[in-house]
N, C-alpha and C positions, 0 to 999 in steps of 0.2 A: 086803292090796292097797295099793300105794305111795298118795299122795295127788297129784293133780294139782295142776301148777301154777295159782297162780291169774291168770287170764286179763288181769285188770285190770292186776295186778303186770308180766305179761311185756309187754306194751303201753308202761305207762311205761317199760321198761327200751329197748324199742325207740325213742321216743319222743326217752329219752335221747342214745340212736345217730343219731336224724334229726338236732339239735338239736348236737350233737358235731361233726357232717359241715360242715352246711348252716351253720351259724354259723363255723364255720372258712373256709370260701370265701366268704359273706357279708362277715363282716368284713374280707376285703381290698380287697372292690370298694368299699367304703362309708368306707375308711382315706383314701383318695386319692393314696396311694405312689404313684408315675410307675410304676415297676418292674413291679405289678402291673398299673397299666391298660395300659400299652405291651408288656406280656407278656414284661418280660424280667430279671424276678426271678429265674428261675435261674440266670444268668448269672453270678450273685455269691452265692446262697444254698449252695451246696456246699462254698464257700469260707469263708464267713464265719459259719458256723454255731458253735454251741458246740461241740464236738467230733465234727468230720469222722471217716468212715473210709475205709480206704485204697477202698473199692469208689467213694464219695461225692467223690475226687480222678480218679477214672476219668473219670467223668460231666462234671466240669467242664471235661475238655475237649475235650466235644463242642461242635458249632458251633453259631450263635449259632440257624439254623432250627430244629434240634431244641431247644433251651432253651426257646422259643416254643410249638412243638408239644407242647413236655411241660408248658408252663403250661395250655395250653387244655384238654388233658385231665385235668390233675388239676381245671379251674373245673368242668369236666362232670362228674366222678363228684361234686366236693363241694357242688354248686347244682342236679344235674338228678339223680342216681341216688339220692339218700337218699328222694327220692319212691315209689319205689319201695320200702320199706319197708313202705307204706300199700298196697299193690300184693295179687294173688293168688300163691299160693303160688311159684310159675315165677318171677315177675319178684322175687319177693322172692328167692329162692336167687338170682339173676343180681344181684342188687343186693350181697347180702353178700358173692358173689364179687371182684366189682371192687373192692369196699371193704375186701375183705382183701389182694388183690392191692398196692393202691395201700399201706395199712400195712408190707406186706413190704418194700415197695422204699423207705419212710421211713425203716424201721429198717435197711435197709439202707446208705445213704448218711448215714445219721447215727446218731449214740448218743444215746438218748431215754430211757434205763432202760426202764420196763417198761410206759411211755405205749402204745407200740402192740403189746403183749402185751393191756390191757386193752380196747383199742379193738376187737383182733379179737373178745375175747370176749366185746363186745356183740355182733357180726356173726354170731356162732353163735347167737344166738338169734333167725336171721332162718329157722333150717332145724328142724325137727320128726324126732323120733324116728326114724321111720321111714323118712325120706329120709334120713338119716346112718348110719341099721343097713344102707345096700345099700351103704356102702363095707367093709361087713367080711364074708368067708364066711359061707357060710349057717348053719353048725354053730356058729359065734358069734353068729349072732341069738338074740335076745331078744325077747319079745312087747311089742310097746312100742304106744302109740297116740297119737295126734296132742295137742301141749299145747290143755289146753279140754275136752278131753273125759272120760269117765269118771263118777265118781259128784260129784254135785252138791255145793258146797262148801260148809262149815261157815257159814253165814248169818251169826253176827258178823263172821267172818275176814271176806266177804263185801263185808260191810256198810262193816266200815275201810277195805278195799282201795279202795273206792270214795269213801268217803270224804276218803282220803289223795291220790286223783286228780285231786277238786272240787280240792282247796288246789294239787297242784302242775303241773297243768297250764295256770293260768293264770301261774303264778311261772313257767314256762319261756318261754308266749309272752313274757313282760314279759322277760327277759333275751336276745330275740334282739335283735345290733345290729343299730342304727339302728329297731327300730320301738316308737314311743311308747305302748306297751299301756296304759302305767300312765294314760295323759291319760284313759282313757275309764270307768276304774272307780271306782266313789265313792271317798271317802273314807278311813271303815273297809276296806277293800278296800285300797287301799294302803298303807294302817299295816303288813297284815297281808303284803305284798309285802315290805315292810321287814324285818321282821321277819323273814322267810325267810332276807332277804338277809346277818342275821346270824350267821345258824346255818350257812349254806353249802348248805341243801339244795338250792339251786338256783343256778348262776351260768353267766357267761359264757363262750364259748368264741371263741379268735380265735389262733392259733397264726401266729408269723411274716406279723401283717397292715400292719406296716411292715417293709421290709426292709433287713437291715444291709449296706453297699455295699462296707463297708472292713471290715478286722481289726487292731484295735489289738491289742495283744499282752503283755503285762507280762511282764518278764525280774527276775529278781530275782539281785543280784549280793552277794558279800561281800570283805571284803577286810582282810588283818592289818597291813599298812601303808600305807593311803589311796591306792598307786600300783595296786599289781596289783589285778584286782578279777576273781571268778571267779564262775560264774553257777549259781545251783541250777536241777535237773533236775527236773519234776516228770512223774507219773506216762502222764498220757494228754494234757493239754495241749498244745499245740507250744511250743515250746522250740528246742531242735538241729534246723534245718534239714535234716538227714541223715536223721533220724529219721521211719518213714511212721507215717500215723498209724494208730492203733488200733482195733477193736471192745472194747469193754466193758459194753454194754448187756447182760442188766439191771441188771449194778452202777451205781450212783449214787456218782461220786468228787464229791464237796460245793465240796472246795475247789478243784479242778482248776475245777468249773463256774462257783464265783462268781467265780473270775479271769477269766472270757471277762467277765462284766457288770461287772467292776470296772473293767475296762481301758475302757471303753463313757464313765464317767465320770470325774472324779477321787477321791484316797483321803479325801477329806474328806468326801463323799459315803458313805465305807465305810468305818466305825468300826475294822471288823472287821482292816481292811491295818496298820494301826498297831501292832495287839497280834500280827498274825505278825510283821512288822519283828524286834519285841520279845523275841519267844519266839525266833526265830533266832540275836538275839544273845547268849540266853542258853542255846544250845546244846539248847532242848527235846528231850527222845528224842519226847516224843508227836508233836510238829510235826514233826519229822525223821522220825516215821515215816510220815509222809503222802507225804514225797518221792520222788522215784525213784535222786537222786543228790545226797549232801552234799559240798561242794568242801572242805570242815573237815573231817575224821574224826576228827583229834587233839585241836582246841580250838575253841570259837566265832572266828569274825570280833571285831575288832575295830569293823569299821564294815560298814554294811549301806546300800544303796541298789537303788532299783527303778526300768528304764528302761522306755521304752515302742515298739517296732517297729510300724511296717505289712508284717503275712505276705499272702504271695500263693504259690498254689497255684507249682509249677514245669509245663514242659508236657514232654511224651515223650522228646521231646530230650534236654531239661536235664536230667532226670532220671536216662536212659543213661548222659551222659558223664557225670557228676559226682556222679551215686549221692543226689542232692539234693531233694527233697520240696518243699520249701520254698525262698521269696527272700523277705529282708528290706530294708528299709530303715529306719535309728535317728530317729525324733521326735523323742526327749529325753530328760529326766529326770520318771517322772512321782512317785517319793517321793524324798525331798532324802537327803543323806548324813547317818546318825545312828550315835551311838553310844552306849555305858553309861557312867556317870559315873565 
């Protein structure tokens, strides 16, 4: 006979899913973004997100009522539905629904890798065996019984699970933002907070609780005589205005994403832009095989420089006539012109 889950175990995993939810729309109201309290964060988050897709360019150009409307519903499932978690069984299926729902349509309008792949499947752990066995024929059931139930659970197992409960359900209270949990426990009590804090088993959650208003853009260009200078193409990032953008989730392109936060700062801020520069001009196959389009095929650049654009969405129109995704306009120059000795 299989072993039941144990009870304590699926709690804190729900626990997890309140605390995921509710600290995500928590930490926007409590960030102080205008965007957020005036409710018009969407307005630019579809846009200036790490990697858009083409559904996520749709969206942006609905008008500015619906952007509004679709902030206030997403404050209501992430501040009022995760309660429902705590709930009886009805209202907790109705809660994992909306919470699945609201996941779909993230991963939707954006590439998040496999962020809201895991998020749903904490939300499946809001429904029991037998309420998930009446989605499949009846000659595919299996006798299954509700988690909790069954034969009573091996007393050590028992014992830790509970144990392991004492310790992190006060580490979750203490990492929701804005509330001071830690003021009120001794001492020893907060060492051992800390301590947590090292390990990772508990942290913070706050996803887009300031919002990015603009898209800077890093272009990276090469050139065999300091005049012409031609621009590398990479895989899912924007780049080519012409070009819509992509779905890729669950892959994780590393360098596509740390160029959205590079572009956020400068490259002295980011060790890491100096040694691509570098490996460019020395023709890397590895670094070149991260790209989508090398402007060299026959020899490196002589010289390399990286500009910096503000992209904006195109709207129905512009896109029609001119087959165009994107509109830029050139900053500057955000790495200087270098080359090999």
């Amino acid at each position: 006979r299989e072993r039941q889950p144990s009870p304590v175990v699926l709690w804190l995993l729900r626990l997890l899913l309140f605390r995921l939810m509710f600290s995500s729309g928590l930490s926007k109201l409590l960030s102080g973004d205008p965007t957020w309290r005036h409710f018009t964060a969407l307005n630019y988050h579809y846009e200036t997100q790490p990697l858009p897709t083409p559904f996520g360019w749709v969206l942006h150009q609905l008008p500015p009522e619906y952007q509004k409307v679709s902030v206030a519903v997403m404050f209501f499932v992430e501040l009022v539905v995760p309660f429902l978690i705590f709930a009886r069984r009805r209202l907790r299926f109705l809660a994992a629904a909306v919470m699945i729902v609201l996941q779909l349509l993230i991963a939707a309008t954006g590439n998040y890798t496999f962020f809201n792949l895991l998020a749903i499947a904490l939300c499946l752990l809001l429904f029991d065996d037998a309420e998930v066995s009446r989605l499949f024929p009846r000659r595919f059931r299996g006798q299954s019984q509700e988690a909790g139930g069954g034969l009573p659970e091996w007393r050590p197992r028992a014992v830790a699970a509970a144990a392991l409960a004492l310790v992190l359900i006060p580490g979750n209270l203490a990492e929701l933002p804005g509330l001071r949990f830690e003021r009120v426990l001794w001492r020893s009590a907060r060492q051992t907070l800390n301590g947590l804090r090292a390990v990772r088993i508990v942290n913070q959650y706050g996803l887009f609780s300031v919002m990015t208003t603009w898209r800077p853009e890093i272009v990276i260009e090469g050139s065999s005589d300091g005049n012409t200078w031609l621009a590398y193409e990479f895989d899912y990032k924007p780049g080519d205005v012409f070009r819509p953008p992509r779905w890729v989730a669950p892959h994780q392109p590393r360098l596509d994403w740390q160029m959205w936060f590079a572009a956020l700062g400068g490259y002295q801020a980011n060790p890491w832009f100096a040694n691509l520069m570098l490996r460019l001009l020395q023709g890397s196959p590895e670094v070149l095989g991260l790209l989508a389009r090398n402007p060299f095929p026959n020899a490196p650049p002589r010289y390399v420089r990286a500009m910096v654009y503000n992209y904006h969405f195109t709207d129905f129109e512009t896109q029609r006539a001119t087959g165009a995704w994107w509109r830029r306009e050139l900053k500057g120059l955000y790495f200087p012109i270098v080359g090999l000795p």
